[in-house]
Structure formats: C-alpha cells, structure tokens
C-alpha positions, -999 to +999 in steps of 0.1 A: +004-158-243-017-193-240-055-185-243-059-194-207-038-166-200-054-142-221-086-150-199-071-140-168-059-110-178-093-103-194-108-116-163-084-092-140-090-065-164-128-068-155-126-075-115-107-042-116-132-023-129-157-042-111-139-031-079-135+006-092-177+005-095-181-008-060-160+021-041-179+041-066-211+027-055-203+029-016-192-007-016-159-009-003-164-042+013-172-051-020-142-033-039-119-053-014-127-086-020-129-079-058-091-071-054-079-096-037-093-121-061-078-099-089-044-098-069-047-137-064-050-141-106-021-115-109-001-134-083-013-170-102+001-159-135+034-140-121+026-107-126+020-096-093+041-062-086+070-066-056+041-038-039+013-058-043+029-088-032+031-072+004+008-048+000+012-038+034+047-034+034+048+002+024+025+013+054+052-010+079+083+011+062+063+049+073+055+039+106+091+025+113+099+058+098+076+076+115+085+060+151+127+069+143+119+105+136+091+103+168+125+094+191+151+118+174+126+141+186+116+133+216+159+136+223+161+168+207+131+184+231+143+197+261+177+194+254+181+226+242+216+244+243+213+277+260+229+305+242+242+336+264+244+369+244+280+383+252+283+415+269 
C-alpha cells in the first residue's frame, strides 16, 4: 500500500469511530454523514463491500419479499377447502 492509501484507511478507520461516538452521543444526523464520507473513501480506494455499494438494496430485496408472501396470502385466505367428516 502507497502512503496515500494508508491515510485513508487511517482516515476511514477514524470517521468510523467518529460516527460510532455520534449515535452514542444522540447524533445520528451526525453518525450519517460521517458514514457516507467514510463509504465515499472506501468506495474511492475500491474497497467498498457489494452491500455497501447499494446499501439499500437489502431493504428493496425484504420488501419485494415481503409483498410475494403478502399475495400468496392474501390467495390462500378465504379459499379454504372444506373438509366433511364421513359418516
């Protein structure tokens, strides 16, 4: 690693826990924008996870999860099959 990388990652290092202190602190406004700069340092040097990339990808995969399992059951209600007991 080039000394200008070994900044950043020193630099990432700290806007993390500088964003871990302001959630602490009640500061979530705070904690956010600390973590997108750290996320845009990550992304800079190309070691931005595929999760963090799209952060809100996972939470668009759930709900379209969510909404399928929503319909199969709104199908399944009131479509019962009535079973007779034989006499």
């Amino acid at each position: 690693m080039s000394r200008e990388q070994m900044m950043m990652v020193a630099q990432t290092q700290l806007l993390q826990r500088l964003a871990q202190q302001a959630r602490l602190n009640g500061n979530p406004a705070l904690a956010d924008q600390l973590s997108m700069r750290r996320a845009g340092l990550l992304s800079q040097m190309g070691f931005l996870p595929q999760s963090e990339r799209d952060p809100l990808a996972l939470q668009r995969i759930a709900e379209a999860q969510a909404e399928h399992l929503l319909a199969l059951r709104q199908c399944v209600v009131g479509t019962a099959i009535t079973v007779r007991p034989e006499d």
